[in-house]
C-alpha positions in Angstrom: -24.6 17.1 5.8 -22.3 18.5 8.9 -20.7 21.7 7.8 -17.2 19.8 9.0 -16.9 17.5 6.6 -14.8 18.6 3.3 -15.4 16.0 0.9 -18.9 15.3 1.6 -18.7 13.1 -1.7 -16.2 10.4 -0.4 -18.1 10.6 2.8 -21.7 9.7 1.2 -19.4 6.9 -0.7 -17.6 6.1 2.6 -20.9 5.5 4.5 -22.3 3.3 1.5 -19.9 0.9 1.7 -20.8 0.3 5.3 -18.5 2.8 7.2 -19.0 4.5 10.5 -19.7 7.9 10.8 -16.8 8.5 12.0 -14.5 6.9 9.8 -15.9 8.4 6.7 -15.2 11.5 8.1 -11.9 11.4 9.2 -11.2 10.0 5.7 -12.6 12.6 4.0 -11.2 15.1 6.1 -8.0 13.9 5.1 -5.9 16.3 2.6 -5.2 14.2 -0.5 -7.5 11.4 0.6 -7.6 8.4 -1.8 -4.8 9.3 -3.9 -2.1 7.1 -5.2 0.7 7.2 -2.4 4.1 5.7 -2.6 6.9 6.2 -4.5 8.7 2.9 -4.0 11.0 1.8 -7.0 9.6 -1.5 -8.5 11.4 -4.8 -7.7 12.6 -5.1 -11.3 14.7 -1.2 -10.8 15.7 -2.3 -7.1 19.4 -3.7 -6.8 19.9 -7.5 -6.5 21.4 -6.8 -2.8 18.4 -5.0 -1.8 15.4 -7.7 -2.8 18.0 -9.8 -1.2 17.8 -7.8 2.0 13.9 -7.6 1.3 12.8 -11.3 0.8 15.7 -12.0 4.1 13.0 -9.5 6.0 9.9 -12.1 5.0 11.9 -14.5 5.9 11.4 -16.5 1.9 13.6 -19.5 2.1 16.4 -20.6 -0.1 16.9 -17.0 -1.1 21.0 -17.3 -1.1 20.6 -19.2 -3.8 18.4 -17.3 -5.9 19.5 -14.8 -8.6 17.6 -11.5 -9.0 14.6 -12.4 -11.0 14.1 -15.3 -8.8 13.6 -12.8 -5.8 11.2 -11.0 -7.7 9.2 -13.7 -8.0 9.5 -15.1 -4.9 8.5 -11.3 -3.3 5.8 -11.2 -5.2 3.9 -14.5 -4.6 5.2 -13.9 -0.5 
């Protein structure tokens, strides 16, 4: 294996599951590669206004008239 790859495990992985050469190894190049990212509140801790202002961004129709478990639904199956 190249000396310039770091995580020569996820690259072996990469390039069994059909990825280039070069994509496994700027994946596995990458600090923190493949760990959970995202630290996004769930819908159910997000204010009513603000999965208001979400499901108005996706453009989910009759959304004035839901209430906020309704929104949550509606995001989710968006």
């Amino acid at each position: 294996m190249a000396a310039d790859i770091k995580n020569e495990e996820q690259y072996e992985a990469l390039r069994e599951k059909g990825y280039s050469k070069e994509k496994s190894a700027g994946i596995a190049n990458t600090p923190d590669a493949g760990k959970k990212g995202g630290k996004a509140k769930t819908y159910e801790e997000r204010t009513k206004e603000n999965l208001y202002e979400q499901a108005k961004k996706v453009d989910i129709e009759g959304r004035s008239k839901m209430n906020k478990s309704e929104l949550i639904e509606a995001l989710r199956n968006n």
